[in-house]
Structure formats: C-alpha cells, structure tokens
N, C-alpha and C positions, 0 to 999 in steps of 0.2 A: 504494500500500500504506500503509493507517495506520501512524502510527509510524515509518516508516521515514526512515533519514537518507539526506538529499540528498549527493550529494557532486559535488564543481566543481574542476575545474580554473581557478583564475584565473590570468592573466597581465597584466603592464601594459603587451606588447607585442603591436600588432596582427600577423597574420601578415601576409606571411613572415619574421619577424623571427629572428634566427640564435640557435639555444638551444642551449647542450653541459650534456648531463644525465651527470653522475660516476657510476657505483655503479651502470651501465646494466644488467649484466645480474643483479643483486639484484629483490627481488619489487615494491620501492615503486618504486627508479629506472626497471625495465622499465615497468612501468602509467603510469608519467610520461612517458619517451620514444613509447612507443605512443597516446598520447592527444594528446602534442605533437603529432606529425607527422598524426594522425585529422583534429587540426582544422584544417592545412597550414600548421605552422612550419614550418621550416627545423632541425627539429632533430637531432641527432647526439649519441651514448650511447660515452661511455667507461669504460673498466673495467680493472684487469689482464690479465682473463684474456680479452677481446674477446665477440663475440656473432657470434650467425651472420645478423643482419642487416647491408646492404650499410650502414646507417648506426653500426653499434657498431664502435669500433676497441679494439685491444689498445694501454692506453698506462697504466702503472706511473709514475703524478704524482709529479714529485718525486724522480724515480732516472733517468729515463729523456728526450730529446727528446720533443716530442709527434710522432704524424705527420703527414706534409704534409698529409693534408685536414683536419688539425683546426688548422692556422695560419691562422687567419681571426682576422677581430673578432666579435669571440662580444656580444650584445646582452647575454645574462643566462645565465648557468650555477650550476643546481641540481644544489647536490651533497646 
C-alpha cells in the first residue's frame, strides 16, 4: 500500500530469549506480548489485573511478590 507505515518489532535478542512485557493486558503491551511470542520469544505479560492467557500473570509491581513463574532472569523487560 503507498504511503503506508511499516511497523517492526525490533529486539536485540535473538529468540528464545526470556522477555517480561509490564502493562500486558493494555492495547500497546498486548500487541507486544502477542508478537513476542509470534516470532518465539520466551515471552511473559504482566499486569495487575492478569490476562487470560497461560503467559499473562496477575502481579501489582511494587506492592506485591512476583509469582513463581515470573522469578527467572528476565533478558529484557518492556514496560
């Protein structure tokens, strides 16, 4: 399509590399997490209120423990 903007996702890690996206279930964080894992990061979506994906958990940063499957080493995390 003329005119039309390209849009990319860049990362400077090659996959499978471990990515925790904050703000997961909001409109920009979702379309991040779903692309992440599209191109097969290793990615995982956190939020307050959680997601109804098996990779979005329920975790209040900063008030609260994280949960166990998000105690890893995170490569990069977009919040």
């Amino acid at each position: 399509m003329p005119g039309a903007i390209e849009r990319r996702l860049v990362v400077s890690w090659a996959p499978p590399a471990r990515i925790l996206v904050t703000g997961a279930t909001g409109a920009v964080g979702g379309a991040i997490l779903r692309r992440l894992i599209a191109a097969g990061y290793d990615a995982c979506g956190a939020s307050s209120r959680g997601g109804s994906s098996p990779r979005q958990f329920a975790w209040r940063i900063g008030t609260e423990e994280p949960p166990d499957a998000l105690r890893v080493r995170w490569h990069t995390v977009v919040r």
